[in-house]
C-alpha positions in Angstrom: 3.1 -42.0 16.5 0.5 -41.4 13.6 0.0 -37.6 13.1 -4.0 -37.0 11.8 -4.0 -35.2 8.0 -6.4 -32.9 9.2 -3.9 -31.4 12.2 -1.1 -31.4 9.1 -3.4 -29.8 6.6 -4.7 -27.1 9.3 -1.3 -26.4 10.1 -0.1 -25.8 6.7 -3.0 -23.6 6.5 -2.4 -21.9 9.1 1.3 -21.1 8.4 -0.1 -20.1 5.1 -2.7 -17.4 6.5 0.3 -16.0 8.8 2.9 -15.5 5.9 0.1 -13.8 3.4 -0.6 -11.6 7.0 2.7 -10.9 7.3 3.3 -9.8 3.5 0.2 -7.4 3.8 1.7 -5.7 6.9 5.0 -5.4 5.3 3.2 -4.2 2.0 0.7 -1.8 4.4 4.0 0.0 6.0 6.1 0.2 2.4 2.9 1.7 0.7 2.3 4.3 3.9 5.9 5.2 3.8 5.8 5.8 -0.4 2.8 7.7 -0.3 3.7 10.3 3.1 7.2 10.5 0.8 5.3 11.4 -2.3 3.4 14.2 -0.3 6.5 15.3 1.1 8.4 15.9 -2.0 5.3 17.7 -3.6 4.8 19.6 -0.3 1.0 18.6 0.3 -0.1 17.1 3.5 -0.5 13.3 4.3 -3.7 13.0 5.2 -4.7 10.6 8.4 -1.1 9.2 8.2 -2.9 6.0 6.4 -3.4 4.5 3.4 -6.0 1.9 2.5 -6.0 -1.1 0.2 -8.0 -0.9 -2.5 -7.1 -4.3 -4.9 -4.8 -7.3 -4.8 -4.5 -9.5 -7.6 -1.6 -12.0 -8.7 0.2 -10.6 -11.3 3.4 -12.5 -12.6 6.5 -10.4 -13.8 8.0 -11.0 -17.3 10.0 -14.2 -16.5 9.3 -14.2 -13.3 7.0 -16.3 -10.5 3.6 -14.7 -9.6 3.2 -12.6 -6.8 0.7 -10.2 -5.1 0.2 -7.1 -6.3 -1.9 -4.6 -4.4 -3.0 -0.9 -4.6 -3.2 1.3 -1.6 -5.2 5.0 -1.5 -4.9 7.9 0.3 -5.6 11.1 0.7 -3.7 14.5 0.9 -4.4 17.7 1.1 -2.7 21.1 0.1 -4.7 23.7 2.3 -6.9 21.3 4.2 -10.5 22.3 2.9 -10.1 19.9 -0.1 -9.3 16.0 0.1 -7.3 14.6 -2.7 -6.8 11.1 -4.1 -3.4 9.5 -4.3 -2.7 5.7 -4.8 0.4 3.6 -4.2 1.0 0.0 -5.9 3.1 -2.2 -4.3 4.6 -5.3 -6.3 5.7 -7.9 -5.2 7.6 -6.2 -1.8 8.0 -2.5 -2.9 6.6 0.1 -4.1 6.2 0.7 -8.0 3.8 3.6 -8.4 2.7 6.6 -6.7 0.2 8.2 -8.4 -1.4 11.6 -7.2 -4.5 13.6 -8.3 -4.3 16.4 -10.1 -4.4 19.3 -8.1 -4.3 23.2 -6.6 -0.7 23.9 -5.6 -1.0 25.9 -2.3 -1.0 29.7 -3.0 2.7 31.0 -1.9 1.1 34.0 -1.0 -1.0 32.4 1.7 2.1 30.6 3.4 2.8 32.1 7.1 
């Protein structure tokens, strides 16, 4: 039986597409998690329980084999009136930086 290159070469393809799709998901879900963490501990609000990605680029640790690095935003929130920026970079399969806007701590006066 003689196999075509083409089917071979669109099945490699393929397989390739569906592991970089499932990295991304994987990636998607560690950098929601980091960044609903992050809020947590600095008790803001997570805003739309989502984060977005904003870049991937191949970066290649000291010594290491390149891999995909990508940055994820989102937005909190301390009162709700004002949207802040936060961003989460995740490299190569966790998170490595959560960074967070600078902004007005919520009032403990106004707290119910």
């Amino acid at each position: 039986m003689v196999i075509d290159n083409s089917i071979v070469i669109a099945a490699l393809l393929l397989g390739l597409v569906a592991l970089v799709w499932r990295s991304s998901m994987a990636s998607l879900e560690r950098a929601r998690e980091a960044g609903k963490r992050a809020c947590r501990q600095a008790g803001v609000q997570f805003l739309d329980d989502s984060v977005v990605l904003r870049r991937i680029r191949l970066q290649r640790p000291p010594g290491g084999v390149p891999a995909l690095e990508r940055r994820y935003r989102f937005e909190f929130a301390t009162r709700g009136d004002r949207r802040y920026k936060g961003s989460v970079t995740v490299f190569p399969r966790r998170p490595t930086r959560v960074e967070m806007e600078a902004y007005e701590p919520l009032d403990p006066g106004l707290v119910d």
